[in-house]
PDB file of N, CA, C, O and CB in Angstrom:
ATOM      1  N   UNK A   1      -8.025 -10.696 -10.001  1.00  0.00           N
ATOM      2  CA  UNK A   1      -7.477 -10.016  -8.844  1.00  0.00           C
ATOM      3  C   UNK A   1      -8.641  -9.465  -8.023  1.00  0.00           C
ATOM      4  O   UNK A   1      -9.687  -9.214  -8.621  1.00  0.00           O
ATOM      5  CB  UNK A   1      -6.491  -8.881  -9.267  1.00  0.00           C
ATOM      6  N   UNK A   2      -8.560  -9.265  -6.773  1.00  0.00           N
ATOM      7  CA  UNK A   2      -9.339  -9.533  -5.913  1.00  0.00           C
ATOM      8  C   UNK A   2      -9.124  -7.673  -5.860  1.00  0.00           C
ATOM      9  O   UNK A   2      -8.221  -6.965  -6.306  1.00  0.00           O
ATOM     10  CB  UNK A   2      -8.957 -10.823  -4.643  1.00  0.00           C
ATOM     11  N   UNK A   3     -10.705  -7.255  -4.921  1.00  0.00           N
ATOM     12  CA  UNK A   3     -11.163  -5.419  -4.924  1.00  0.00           C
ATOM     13  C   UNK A   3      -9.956  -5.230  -3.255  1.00  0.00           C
ATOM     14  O   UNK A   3      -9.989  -5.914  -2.232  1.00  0.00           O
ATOM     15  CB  UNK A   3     -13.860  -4.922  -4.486  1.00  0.00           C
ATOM     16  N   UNK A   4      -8.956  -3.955  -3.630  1.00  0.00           N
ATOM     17  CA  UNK A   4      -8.288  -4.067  -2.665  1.00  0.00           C
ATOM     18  C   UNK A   4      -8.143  -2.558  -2.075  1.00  0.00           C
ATOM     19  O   UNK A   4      -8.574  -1.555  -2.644  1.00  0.00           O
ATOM     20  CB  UNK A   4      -7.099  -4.797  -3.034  1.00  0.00           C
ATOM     21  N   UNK A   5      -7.557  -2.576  -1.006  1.00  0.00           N
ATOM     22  CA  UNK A   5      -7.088  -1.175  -0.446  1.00  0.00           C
ATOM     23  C   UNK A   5      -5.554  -0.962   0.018  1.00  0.00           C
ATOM     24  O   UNK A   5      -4.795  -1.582   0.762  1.00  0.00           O
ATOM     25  CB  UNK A   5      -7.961  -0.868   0.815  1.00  0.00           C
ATOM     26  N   UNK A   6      -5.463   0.124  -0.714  1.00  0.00           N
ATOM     27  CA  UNK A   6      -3.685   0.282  -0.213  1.00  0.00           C
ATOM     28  C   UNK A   6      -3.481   1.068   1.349  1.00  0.00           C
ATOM     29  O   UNK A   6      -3.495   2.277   1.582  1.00  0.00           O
ATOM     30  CB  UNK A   6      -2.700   1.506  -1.570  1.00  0.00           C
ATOM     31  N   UNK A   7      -3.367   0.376   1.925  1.00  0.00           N
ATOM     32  CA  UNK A   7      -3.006   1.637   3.159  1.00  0.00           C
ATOM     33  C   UNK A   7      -1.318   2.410   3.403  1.00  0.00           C
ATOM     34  O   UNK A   7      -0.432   1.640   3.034  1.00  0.00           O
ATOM     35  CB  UNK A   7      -3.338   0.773   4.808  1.00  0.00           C
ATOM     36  N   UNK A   8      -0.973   3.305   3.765  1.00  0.00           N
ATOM     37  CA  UNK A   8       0.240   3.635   4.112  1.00  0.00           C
ATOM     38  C   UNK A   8       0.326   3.740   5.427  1.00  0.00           C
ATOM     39  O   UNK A   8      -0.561   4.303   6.068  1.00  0.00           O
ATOM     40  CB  UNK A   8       0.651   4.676   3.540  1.00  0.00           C
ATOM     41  N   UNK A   9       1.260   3.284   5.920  1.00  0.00           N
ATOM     42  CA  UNK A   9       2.035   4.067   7.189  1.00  0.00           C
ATOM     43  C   UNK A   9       3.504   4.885   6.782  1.00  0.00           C
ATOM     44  O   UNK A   9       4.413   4.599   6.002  1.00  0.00           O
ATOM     45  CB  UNK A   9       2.473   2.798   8.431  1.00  0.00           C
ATOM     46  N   UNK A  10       3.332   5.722   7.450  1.00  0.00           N
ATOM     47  CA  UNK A  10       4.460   6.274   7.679  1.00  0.00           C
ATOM     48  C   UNK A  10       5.426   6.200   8.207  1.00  0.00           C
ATOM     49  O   UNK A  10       5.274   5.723   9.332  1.00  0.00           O
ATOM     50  CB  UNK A  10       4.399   6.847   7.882  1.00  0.00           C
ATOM     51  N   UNK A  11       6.740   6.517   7.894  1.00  0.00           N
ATOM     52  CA  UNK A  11       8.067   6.008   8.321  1.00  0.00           C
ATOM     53  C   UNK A  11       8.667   7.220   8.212  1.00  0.00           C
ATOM     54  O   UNK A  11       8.816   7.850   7.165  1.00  0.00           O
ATOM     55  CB  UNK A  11       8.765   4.830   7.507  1.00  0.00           C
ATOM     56  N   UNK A  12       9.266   7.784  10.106  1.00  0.00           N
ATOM     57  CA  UNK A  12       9.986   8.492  10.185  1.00  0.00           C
ATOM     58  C   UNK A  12      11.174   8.852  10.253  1.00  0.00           C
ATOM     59  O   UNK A  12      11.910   7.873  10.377  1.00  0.00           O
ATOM     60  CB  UNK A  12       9.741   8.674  10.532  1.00  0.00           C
ATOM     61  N   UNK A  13      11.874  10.106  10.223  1.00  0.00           N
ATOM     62  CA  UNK A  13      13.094   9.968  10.276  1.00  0.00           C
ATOM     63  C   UNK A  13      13.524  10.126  11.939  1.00  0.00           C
ATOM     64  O   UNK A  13      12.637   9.880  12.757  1.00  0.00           O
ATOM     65  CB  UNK A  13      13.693  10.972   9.261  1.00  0.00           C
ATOM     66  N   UNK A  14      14.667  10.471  12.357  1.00  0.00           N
ATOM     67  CA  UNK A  14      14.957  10.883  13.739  1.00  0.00           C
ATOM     68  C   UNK A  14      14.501  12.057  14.294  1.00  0.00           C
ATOM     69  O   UNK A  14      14.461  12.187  15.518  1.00  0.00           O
ATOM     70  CB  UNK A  14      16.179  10.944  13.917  1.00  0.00           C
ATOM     71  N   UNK A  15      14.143  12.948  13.521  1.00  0.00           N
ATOM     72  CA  UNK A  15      13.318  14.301  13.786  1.00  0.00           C
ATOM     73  C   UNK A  15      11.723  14.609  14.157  1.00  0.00           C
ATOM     74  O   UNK A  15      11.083  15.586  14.546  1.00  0.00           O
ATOM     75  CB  UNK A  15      13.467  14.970  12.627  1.00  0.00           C
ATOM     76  N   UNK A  16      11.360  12.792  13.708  1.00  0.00           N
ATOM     77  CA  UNK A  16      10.134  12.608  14.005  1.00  0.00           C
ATOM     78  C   UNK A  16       9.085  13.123  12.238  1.00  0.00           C
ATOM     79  O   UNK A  16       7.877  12.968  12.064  1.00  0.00           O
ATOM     80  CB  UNK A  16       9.903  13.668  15.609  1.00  0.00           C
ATOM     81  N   UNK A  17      10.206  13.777  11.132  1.00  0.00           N
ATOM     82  CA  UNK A  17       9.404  14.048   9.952  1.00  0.00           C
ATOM     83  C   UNK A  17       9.052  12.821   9.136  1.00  0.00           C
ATOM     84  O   UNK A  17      10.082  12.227   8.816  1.00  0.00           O
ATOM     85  CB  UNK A  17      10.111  15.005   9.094  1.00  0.00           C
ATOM     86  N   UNK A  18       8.069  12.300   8.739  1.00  0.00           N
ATOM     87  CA  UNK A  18       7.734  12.054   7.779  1.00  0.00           C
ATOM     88  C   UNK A  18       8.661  11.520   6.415  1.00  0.00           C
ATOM     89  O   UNK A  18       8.390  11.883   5.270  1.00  0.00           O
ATOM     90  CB  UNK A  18       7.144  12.987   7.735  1.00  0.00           C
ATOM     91  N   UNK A  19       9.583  10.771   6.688  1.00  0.00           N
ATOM     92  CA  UNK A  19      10.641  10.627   5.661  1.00  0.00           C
ATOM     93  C   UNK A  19      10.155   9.510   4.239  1.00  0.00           C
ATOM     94  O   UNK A  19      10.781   9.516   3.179  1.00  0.00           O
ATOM     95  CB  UNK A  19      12.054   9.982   6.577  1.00  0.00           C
ATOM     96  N   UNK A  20       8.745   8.465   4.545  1.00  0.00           N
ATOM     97  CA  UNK A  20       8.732   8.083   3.566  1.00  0.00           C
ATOM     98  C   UNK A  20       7.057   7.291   3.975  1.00  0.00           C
ATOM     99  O   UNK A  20       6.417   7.664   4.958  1.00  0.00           O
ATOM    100  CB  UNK A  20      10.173   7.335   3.156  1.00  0.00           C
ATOM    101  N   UNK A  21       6.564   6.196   3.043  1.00  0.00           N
ATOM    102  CA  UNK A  21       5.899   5.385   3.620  1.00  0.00           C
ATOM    103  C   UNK A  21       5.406   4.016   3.179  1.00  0.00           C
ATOM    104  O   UNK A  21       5.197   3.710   2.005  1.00  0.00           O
ATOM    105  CB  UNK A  21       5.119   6.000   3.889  1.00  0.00           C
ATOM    106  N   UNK A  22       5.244   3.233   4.213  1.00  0.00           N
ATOM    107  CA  UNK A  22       5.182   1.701   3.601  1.00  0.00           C
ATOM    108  C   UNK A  22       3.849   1.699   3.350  1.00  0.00           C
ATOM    109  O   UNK A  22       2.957   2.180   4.050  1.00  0.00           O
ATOM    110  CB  UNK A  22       5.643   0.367   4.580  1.00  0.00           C
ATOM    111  N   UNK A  23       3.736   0.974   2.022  1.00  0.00           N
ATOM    112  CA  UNK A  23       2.712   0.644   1.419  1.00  0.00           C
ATOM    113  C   UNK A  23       2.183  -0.937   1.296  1.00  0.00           C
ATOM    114  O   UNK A  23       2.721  -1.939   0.823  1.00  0.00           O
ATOM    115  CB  UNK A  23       2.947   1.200   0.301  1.00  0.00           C
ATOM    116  N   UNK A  24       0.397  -0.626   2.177  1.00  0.00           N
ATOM    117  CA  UNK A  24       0.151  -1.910   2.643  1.00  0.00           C
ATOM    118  C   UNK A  24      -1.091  -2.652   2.020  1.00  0.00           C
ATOM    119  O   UNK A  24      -2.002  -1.895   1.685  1.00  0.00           O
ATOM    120  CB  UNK A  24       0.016  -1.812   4.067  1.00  0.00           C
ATOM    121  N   UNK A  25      -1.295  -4.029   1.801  1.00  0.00           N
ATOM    122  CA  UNK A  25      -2.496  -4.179   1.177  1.00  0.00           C
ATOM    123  C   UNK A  25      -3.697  -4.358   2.124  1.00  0.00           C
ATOM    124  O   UNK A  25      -3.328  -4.208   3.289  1.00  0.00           O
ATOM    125  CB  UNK A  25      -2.381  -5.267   0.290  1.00  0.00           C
ATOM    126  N   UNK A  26      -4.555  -4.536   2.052  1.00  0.00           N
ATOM    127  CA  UNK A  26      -6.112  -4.655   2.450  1.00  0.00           C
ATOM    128  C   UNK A  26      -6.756  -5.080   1.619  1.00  0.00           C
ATOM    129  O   UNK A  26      -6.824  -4.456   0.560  1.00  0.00           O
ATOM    130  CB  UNK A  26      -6.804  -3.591   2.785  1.00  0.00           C
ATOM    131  N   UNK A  27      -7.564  -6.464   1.815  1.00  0.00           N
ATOM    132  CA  UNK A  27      -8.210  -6.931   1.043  1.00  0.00           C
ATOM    133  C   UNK A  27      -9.792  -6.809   1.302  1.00  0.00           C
ATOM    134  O   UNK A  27     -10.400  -7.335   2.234  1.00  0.00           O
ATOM    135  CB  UNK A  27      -7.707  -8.073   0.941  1.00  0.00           C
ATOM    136  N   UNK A  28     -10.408  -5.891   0.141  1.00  0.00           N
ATOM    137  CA  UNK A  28     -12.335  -6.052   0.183  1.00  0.00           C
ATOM    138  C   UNK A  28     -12.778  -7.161   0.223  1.00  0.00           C
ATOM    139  O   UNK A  28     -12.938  -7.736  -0.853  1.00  0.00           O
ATOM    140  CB  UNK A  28     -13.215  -5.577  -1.020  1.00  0.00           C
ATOM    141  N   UNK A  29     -13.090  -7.772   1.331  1.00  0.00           N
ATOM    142  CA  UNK A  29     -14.384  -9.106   1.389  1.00  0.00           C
ATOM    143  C   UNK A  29     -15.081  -9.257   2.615  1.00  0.00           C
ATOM    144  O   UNK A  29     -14.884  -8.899   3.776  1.00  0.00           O
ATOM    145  CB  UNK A  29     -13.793 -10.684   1.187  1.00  0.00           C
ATOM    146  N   UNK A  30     -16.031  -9.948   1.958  1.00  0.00           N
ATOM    147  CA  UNK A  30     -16.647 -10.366   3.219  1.00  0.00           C
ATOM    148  C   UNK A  30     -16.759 -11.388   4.008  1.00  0.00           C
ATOM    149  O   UNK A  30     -17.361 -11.498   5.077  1.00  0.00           O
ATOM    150  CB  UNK A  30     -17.496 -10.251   3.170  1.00  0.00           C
ATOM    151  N   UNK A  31     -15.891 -12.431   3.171  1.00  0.00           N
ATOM    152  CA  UNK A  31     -14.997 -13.347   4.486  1.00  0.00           C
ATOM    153  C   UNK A  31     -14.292 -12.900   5.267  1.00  0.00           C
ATOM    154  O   UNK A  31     -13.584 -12.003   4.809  1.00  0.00           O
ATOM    155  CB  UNK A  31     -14.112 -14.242   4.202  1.00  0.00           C
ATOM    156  N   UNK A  32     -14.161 -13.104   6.204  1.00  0.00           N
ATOM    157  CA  UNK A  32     -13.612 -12.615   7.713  1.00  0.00           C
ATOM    158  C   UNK A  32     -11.941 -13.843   7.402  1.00  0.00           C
ATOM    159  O   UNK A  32     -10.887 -13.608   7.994  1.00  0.00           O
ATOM    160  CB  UNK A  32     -15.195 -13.243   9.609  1.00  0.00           C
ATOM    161  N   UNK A  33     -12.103 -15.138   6.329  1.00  0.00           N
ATOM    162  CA  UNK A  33     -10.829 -15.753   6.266  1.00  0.00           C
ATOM    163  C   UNK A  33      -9.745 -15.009   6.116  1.00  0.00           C
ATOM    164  O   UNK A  33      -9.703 -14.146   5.239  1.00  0.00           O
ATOM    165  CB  UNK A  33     -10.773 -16.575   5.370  1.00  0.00           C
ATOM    166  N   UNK A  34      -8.663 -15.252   6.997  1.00  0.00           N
ATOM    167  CA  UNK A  34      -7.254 -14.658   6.594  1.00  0.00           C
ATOM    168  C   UNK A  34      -6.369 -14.854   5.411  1.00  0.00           C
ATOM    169  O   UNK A  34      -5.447 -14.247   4.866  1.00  0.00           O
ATOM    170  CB  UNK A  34      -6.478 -14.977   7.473  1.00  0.00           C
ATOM    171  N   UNK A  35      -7.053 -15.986   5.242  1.00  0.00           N
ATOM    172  CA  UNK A  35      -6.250 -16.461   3.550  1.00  0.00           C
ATOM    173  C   UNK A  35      -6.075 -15.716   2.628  1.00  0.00           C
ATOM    174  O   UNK A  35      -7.143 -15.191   2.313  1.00  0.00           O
ATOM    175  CB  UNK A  35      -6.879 -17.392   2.690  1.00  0.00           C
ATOM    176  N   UNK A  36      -5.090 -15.333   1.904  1.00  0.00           N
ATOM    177  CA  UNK A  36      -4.512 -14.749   0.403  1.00  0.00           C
ATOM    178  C   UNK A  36      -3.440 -15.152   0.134  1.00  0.00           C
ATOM    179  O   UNK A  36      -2.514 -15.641   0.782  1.00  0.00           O
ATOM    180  CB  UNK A  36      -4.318 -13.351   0.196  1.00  0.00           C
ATOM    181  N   UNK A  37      -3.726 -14.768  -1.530  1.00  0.00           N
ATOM    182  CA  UNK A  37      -2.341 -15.211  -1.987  1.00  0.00           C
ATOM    183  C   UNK A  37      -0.981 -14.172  -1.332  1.00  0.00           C
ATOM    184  O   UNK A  37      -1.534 -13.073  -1.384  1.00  0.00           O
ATOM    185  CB  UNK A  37      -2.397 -15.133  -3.791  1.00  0.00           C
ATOM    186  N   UNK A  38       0.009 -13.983  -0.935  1.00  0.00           N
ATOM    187  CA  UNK A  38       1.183 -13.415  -0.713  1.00  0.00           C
ATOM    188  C   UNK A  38       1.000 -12.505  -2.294  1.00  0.00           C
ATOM    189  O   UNK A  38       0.371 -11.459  -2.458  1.00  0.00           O
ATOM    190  CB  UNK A  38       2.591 -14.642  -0.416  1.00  0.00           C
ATOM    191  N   UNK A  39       1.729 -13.256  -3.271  1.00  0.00           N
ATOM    192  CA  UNK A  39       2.112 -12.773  -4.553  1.00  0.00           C
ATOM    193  C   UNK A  39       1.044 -11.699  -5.011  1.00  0.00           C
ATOM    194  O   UNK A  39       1.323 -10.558  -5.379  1.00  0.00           O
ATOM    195  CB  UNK A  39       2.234 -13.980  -5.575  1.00  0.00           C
ATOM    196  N   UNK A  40      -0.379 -12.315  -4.919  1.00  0.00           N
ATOM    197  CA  UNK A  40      -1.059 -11.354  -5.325  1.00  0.00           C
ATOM    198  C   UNK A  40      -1.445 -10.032  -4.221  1.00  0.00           C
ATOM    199  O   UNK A  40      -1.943  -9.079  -4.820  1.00  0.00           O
ATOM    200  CB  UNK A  40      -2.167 -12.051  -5.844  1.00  0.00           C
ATOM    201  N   UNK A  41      -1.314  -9.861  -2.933  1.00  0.00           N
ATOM    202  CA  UNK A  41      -1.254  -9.044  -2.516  1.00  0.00           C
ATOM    203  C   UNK A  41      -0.063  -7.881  -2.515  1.00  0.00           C
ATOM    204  O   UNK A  41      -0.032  -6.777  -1.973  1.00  0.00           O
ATOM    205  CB  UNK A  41      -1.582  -9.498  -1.753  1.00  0.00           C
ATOM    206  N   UNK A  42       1.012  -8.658  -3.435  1.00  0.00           N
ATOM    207  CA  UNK A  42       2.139  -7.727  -3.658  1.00  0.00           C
ATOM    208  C   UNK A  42       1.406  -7.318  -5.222  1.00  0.00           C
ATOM    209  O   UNK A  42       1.055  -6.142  -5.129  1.00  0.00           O
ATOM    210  CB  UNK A  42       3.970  -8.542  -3.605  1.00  0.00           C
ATOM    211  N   UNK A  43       1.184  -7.665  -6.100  1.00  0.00           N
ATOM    212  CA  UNK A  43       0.517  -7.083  -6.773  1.00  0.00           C
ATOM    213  C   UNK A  43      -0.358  -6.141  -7.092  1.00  0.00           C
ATOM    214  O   UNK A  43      -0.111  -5.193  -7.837  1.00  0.00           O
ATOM    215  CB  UNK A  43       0.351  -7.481  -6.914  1.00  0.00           C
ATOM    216  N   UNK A  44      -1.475  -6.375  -6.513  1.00  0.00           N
ATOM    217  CA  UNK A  44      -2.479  -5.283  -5.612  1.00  0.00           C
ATOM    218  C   UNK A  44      -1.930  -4.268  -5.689  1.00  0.00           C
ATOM    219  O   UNK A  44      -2.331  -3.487  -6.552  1.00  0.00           O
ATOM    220  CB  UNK A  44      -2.765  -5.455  -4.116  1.00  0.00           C
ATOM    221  N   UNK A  45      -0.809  -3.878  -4.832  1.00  0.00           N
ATOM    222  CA  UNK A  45      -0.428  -2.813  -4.381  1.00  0.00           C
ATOM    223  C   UNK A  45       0.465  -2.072  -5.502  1.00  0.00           C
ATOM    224  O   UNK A  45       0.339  -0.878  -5.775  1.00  0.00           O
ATOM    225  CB  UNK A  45       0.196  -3.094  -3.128  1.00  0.00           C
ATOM    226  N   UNK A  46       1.473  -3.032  -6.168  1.00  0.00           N
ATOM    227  CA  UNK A  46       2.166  -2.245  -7.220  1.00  0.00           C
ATOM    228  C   UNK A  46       1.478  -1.564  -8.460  1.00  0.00           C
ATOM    229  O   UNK A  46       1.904  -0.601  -9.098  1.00  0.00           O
ATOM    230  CB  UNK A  46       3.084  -3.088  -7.737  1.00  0.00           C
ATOM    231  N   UNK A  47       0.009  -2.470  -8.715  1.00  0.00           N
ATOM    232  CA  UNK A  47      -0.771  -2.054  -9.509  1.00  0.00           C
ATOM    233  C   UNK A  47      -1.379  -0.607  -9.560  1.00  0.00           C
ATOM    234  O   UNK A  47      -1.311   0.413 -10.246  1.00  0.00           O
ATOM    235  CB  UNK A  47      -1.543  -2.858  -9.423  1.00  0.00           C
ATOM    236  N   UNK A  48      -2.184  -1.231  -8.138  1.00  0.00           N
ATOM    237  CA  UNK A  48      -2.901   0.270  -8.237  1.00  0.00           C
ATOM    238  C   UNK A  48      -2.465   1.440  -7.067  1.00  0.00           C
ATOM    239  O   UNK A  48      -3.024   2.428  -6.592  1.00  0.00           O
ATOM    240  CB  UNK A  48      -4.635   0.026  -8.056  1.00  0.00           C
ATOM    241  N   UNK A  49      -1.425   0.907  -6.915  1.00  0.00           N
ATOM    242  CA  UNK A  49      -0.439   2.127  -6.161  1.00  0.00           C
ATOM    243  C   UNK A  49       0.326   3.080  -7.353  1.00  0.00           C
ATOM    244  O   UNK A  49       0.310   4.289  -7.587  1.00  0.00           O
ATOM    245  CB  UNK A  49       0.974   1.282  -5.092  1.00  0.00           C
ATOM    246  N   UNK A  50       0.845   2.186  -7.836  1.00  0.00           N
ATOM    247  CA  UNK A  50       2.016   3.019  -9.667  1.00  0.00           C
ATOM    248  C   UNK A  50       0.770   3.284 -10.375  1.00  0.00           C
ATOM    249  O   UNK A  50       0.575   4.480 -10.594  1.00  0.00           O
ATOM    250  CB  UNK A  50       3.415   1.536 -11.110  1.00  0.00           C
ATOM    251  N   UNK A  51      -0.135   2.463 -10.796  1.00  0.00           N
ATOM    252  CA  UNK A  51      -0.968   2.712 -12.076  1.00  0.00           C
ATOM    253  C   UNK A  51      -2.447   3.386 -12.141  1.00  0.00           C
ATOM    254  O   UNK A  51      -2.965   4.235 -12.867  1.00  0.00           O
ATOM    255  CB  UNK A  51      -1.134   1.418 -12.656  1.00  0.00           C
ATOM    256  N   UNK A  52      -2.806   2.739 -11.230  1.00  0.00           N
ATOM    257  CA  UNK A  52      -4.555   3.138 -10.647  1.00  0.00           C
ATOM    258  C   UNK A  52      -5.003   4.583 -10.311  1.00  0.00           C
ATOM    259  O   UNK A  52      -5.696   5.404 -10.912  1.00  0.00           O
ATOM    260  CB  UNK A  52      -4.893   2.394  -9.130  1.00  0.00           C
ATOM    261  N   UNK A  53      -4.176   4.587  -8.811  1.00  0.00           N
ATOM    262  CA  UNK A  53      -4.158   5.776  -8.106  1.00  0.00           C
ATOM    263  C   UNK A  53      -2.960   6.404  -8.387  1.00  0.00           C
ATOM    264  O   UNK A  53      -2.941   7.434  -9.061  1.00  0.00           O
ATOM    265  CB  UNK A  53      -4.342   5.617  -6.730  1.00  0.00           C
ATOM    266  N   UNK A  54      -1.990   5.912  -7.958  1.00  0.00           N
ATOM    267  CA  UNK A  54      -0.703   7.191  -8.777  1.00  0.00           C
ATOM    268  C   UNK A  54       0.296   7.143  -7.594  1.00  0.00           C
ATOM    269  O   UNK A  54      -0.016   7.377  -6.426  1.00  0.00           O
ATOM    270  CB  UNK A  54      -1.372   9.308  -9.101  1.00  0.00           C
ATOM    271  N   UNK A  55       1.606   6.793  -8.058  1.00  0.00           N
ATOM    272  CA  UNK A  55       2.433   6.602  -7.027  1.00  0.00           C
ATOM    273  C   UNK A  55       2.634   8.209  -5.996  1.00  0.00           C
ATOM    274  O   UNK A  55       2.645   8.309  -4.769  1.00  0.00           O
ATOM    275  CB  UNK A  55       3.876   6.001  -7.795  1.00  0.00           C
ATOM    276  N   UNK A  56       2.756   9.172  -6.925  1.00  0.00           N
ATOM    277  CA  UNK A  56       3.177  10.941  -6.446  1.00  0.00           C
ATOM    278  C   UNK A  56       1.773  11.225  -5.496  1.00  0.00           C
ATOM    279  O   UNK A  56       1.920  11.902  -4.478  1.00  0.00           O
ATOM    280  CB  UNK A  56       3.275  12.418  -8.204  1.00  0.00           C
ATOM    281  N   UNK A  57       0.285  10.649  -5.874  1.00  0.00           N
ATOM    282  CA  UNK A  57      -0.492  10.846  -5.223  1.00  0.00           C
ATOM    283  C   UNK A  57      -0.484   9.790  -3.688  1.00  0.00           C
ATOM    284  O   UNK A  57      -0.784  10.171  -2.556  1.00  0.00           O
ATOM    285  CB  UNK A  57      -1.514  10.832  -6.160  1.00  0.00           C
ATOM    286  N   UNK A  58      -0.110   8.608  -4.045  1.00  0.00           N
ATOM    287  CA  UNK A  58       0.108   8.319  -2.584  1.00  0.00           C
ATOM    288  C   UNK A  58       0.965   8.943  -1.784  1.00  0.00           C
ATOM    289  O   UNK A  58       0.652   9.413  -0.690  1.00  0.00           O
ATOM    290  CB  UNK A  58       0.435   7.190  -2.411  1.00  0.00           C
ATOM    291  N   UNK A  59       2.018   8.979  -2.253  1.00  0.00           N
ATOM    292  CA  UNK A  59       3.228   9.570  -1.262  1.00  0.00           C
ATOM    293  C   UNK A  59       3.747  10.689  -1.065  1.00  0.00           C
ATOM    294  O   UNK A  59       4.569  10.968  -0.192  1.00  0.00           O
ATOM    295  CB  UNK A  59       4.213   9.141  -1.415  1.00  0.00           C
ATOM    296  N   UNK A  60       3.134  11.629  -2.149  1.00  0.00           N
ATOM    297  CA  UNK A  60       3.317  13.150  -2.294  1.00  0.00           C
ATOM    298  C   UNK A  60       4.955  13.264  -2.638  1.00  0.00           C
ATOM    299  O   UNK A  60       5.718  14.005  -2.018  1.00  0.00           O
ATOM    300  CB  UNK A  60       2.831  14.053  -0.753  1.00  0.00           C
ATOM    301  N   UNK A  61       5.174  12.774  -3.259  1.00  0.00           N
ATOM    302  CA  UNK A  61       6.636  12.703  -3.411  1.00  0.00           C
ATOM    303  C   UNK A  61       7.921  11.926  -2.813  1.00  0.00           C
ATOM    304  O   UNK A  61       8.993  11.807  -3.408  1.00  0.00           O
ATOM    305  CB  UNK A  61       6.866  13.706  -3.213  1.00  0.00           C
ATOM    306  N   UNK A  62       7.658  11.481  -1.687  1.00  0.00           N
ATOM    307  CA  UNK A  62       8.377  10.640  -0.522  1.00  0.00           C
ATOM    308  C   UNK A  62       8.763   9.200  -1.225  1.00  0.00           C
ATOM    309  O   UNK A  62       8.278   8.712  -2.246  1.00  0.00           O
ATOM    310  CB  UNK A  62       7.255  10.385   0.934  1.00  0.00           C
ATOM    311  N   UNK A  63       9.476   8.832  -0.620  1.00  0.00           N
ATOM    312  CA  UNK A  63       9.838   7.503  -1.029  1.00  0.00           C
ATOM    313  C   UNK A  63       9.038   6.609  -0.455  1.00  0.00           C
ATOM    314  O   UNK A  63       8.764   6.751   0.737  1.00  0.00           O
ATOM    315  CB  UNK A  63      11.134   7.163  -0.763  1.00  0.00           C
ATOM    316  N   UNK A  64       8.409   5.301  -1.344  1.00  0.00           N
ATOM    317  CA  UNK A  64       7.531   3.871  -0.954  1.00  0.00           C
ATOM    318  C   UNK A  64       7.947   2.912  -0.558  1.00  0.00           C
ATOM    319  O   UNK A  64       8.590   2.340  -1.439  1.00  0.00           O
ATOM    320  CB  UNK A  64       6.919   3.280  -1.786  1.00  0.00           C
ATOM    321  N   UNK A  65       7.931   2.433   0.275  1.00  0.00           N
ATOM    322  CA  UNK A  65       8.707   0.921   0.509  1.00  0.00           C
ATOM    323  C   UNK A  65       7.535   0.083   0.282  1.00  0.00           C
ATOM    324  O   UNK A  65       7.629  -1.142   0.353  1.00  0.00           O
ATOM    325  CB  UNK A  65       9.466   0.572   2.177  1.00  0.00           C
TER     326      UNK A  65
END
């Protein structure tokens, strides 16, 4: 598995708060190619989003999409 970065955006509610956030991959290289696997970039993220770094620490509690 390839060195990755999770990014979030945020997803609001109608109040404009903060209701949850999507969780995105980023891949470390230094090819500029767009190519990846799909599957493994969903991986990436479940990995070291739940296991690595910590799901409560990404989202502070909020829900992940």
């Amino acid at each position: 598995m390839s060195e990755c970065i999770i990014a979030r955006q945020p997803i609001f509610d109608v109040n404009l708060k903060i209701y949850g956030y999507e969780l995105l991959f980023r891949r470390i290289s230094n090819n500029n190619s767009a190519d990846f696997d799909p599957e493994e970039a969903t991986s990436s993220v479940l990995v070291n989003g739940m296991f690595v770094i910590g799901l409560e620490e990404l989202t502070k509690g909020k829900p992940a999409f």
